[in-house]
Each structure stands twice: as C-alpha cells, then as structure tokens.
N, C-alpha and C positions, 0 to 999 in steps of 0.2 A: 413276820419279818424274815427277811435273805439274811441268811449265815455269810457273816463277813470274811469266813475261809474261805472267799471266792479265785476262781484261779489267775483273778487279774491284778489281785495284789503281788507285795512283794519283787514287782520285774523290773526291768527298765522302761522307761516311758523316754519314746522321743524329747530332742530338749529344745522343743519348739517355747519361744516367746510372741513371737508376729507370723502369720498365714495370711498370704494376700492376693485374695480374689483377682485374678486376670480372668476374660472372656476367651474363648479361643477361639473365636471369629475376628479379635483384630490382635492384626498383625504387628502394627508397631508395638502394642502392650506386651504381647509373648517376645518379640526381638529386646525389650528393655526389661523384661520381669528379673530377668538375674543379676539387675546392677542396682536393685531399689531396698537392697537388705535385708529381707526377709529372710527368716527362718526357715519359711516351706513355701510352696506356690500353688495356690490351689485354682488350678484350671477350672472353669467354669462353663459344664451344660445347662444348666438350670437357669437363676433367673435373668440373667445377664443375656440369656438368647432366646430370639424370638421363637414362637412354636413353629412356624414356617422355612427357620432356620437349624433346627434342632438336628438333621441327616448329615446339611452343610456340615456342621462346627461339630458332630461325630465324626465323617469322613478326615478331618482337618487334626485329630487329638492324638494321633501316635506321631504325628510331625513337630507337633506342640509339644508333645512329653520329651521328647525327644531332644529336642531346642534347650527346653530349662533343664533337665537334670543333665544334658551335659557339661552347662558349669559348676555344678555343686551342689547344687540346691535341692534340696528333697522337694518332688513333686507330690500331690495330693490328687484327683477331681472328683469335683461335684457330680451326680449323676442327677438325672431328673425322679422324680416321686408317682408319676401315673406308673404302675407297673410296666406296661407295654413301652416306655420308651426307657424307663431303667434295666430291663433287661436286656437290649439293645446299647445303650450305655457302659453296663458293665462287661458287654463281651468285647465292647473297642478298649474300654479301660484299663483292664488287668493286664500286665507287661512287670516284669523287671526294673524297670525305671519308676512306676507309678508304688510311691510306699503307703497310700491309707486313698479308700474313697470316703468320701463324703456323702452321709445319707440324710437330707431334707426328710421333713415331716416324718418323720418314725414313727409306730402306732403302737410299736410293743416288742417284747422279748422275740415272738416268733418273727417277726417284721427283719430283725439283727439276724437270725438263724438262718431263715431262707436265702440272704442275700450274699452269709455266710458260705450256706454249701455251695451256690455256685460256682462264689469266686475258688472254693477247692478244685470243683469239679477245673476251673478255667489252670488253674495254678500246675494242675495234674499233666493236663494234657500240652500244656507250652513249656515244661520242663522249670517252672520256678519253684522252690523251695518252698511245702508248707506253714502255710500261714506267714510269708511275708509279707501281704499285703493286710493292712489293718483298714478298721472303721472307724468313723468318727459319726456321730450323732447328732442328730440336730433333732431336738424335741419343740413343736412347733404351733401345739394345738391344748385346749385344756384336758380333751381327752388322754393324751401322752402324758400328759403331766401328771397324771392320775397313775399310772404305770410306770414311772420315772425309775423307780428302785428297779423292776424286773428287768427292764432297759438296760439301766448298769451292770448289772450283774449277768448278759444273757448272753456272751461268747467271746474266750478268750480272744477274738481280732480286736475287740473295741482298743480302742487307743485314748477317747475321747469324748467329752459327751458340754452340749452349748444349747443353752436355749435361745430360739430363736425370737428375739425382742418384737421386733414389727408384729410376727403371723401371728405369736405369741399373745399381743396385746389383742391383737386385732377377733384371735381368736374369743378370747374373753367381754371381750366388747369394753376395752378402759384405754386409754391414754399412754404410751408407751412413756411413760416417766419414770424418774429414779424410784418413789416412793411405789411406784403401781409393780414394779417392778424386783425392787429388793428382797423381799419375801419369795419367789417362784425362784432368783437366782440366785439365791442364799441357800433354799430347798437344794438346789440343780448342784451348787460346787458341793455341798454338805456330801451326797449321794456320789456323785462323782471319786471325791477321795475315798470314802468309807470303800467304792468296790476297786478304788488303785489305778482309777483315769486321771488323764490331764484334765480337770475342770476350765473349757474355754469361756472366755469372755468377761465382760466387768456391767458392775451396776449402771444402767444404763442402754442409750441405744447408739449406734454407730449412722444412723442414716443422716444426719449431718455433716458430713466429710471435710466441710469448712470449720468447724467451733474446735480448732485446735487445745485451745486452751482447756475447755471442756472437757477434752480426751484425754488431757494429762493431771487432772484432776480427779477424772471418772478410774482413770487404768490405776493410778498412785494408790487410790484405795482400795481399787479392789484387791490389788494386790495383798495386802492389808489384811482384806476378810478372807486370802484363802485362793483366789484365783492365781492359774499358774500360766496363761498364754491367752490370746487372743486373734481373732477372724478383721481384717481390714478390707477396706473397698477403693483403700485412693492411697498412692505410694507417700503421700505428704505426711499418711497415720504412722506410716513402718518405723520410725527412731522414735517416736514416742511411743510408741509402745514394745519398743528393745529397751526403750531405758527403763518405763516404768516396770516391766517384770523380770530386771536384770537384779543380781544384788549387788549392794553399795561395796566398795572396796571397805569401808567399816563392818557391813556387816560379814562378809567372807572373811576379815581376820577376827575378828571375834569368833566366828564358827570354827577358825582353825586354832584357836586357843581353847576352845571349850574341848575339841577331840585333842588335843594334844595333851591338857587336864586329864581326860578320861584314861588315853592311854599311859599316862604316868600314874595315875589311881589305880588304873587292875596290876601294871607292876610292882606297886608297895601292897596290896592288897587290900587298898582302902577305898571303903565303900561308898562315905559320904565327901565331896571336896566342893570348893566354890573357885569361883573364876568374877574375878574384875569383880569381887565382894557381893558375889551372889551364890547361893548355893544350885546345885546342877543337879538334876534329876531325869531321868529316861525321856521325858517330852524334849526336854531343852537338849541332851545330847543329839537326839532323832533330828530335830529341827535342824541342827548345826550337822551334820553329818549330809 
C-alpha cells in the first residue's frame, strides 16, 4: 500500500462541479461554451475529432483556449492517447490560459510522470509558473484499473482522477450498467480522496445525453457516495449537474453551525459538544468545514 502522506493531500482542489466537453473543430460550440455554465471547459482533441482531423483542430486550440478563458471560465484539454499525437498535443496545449490537461487511457504512475516533465520542461521555457498546469486522469482499461492506486498517488499536478465508463466497460467485456459499474467507481472515487483528488464522475454512464432524468438521479447519488464533480457531453447536462454537486442551502447552514459549535468549544475548552441534538466529532466537523 501508498502511504497516504501523499503530497496531494491537504491542498486546494479546483471547485469544479460540471466539465463540459466542446470539440474544437466547431465553431459555433467554442463561440457558446462560456454561456452554458460550466465550471471548466474542457476542449477536446480526442474523441470528438476525427484522426484526419487531428493537425486541423491542433492548429485551431490556442484560438480556442483563448476564446473561452477570456470570459471566466477555466479551460482544460483533452489531449489524444497514441503517444506520437499526445506529444504534439501537449506542446500546442500548455499556455497560461489552459489550467489542467486531460489524460485518456493512463497506463500507470510513470504514464502521469513522463507527461509531467514535459509539461515542466514546456512551463520553463514559455515563462509560466511551475506546476500551474494540472492533470486529470482518465483510467480507461482493466489493466489501469489494476494500478489505479499508483495513479493516484503519482505527481503532485494530478488534480483529478475518472473512470472512463464506455472504454471501461468495454474493456472488460460487460455492459456499461450501474450494477457492472458501481464497484470499479466506488474503487475509483475511494482512491481518488484517500491521495486528495477531485473523484470525477457518478454511478453510471453519460453516453445517453437525452435521459435527463436519469442524470439527476444517477449525479443525486453519487454525490451521496462521495463524488465531488463531473465530465458532460451536451450543455442540457450542465444545471443538473451544478445542482446535484452543489450543497443544499440546509446543508451549508448546518455546516456553518457545526464550525461555529467548534469554534465556541475550543474557546470554553470543551471537548465534547452536539449541534441540532447530535454529538460532533472530527469526521463531522471535517465534513462541515
């Protein structure tokens, strides 16, 4: 086992709730991605562009990045997974504007490291700040999954970490269902928190972009079990999944009476106190904090 003294505890973590896949081959989607509410935007080279298209919609991404974070919005992108076009990916990617790439099919801790030191080496020579540009994970294979912990735990940029439902399934040869599913993303968010990532995603799969209802069902809980944001593909998902990983105006005053309890306990010097006829202990002040 990885010692949980990992250096990605303890920090701030983006306060992403929704991430929503735009192509950067169209146009009108990059001209409307900053009015559809998202949290971040994550531009997309990978699957959303054809391999024919792949130079195109590279040439096109610092105009794109460019476009969305000028109004606010934290950009992300996707980079592709064959080596030889991710390396080419990552040298148009890294910019000032771009806060986290997106890595498809991960294989392993050194898979996080190598793609690590580039983005240094890239950070060094264009004058940005190290390590502001993070990772995010996409674990995508049964193989990965089998490595999942060293993942986590394998370079302070990670920001993030998502199992990829589809490749995911697809890889294991079973039915992308909740039940086929529950266990590898309960594994995923479990590993996720312990090394102090954002755990993306919820029970289930996103590839029906119509079954609304579905989506606020599937987000509602998983929030529940422990997930803290989510990847969309169609702007109609982004308020359902703001609201479902938002907290309730109950539960934010409860959390600010539970610290408001604690900081009135360490000034009488009392140790044990309850709030709303419960008693409060270290888990539940963390929580509410």
């Amino acid at each position: 086992m990885i010692s949980s003294t990992s250096h990605n505890r303890n920090r701030d973590l983006p306060p992403w709730r929704s991430l929503l896949y735009v192509p950067v081959t169209n146009d009108r989607f990059i001209d409307a991605a900053h009015t559809r509410g998202a949290d971040a935007v994550i531009l997309d080279l990978e699957d959303s562009v054809a391999l024919a298209l792949k130079s195109f919609a590279r040439d096109r991404l610092a105009a794109a990045v460019q476009k969305v974070s000028s109004s606010g919005v934290e950009v992300l992108v996707r980079i592709n997974r064959p080596w030889r076009l991710a390396l080419r990916d990552i040298e148009a990617a890294v910019s000032p504007n771009v806060r986290a790439l997106v890595l498809p099919k991960v294989d392993n801790a050194n898979h996080i490291r190598v793609i690590s030191e580039m983005v240094a080496e890239l950070e060094a020579e264009r004058g940005i700040p190290h390590g502001s540009t993070g990772l995010v994970a996409l674990v995508e294979t049964a193989e990965a999954f089998s490595r999942m912990e060293e993942i986590a735990y394998s370079d302070p940029r990670l920001l993030a970490m998502s199992l990829g439902a589809e490749d995911f399934a697809a890889s294991c040869g079973m039915t992308p269902s909740e039940d086929a599913l529950y266990l590898p993303k309960m594994t995923m968010m479990i590993l996720a928190r312990a090394a102090g990532l954002i755990p993306l995603g919820f029970i289930g799969t996103i590839a029906d972009f119509r079954d609304l209802d579905g989506l606020r069902t599937a987000t509602m809980r998983s929030r529940q079990l422990g997930f803290m944001a989510s990847s969309c593909i169609h702007p109609g998902q982004v308020p359902i999944i703001n609201e479902a990983y938002k907290p309730s105006a109950d539960e934010v005053a409860q959390a600010q009476r539970v610290m408001a309890a604690a900081a009135q306990a360490e000034r009488d010097g009392v140790g044990a106190y309850s709030v709303d006829g419960k008693m409060v202990d270290f888990p539940i002040m963390h929580r509410a904090r």
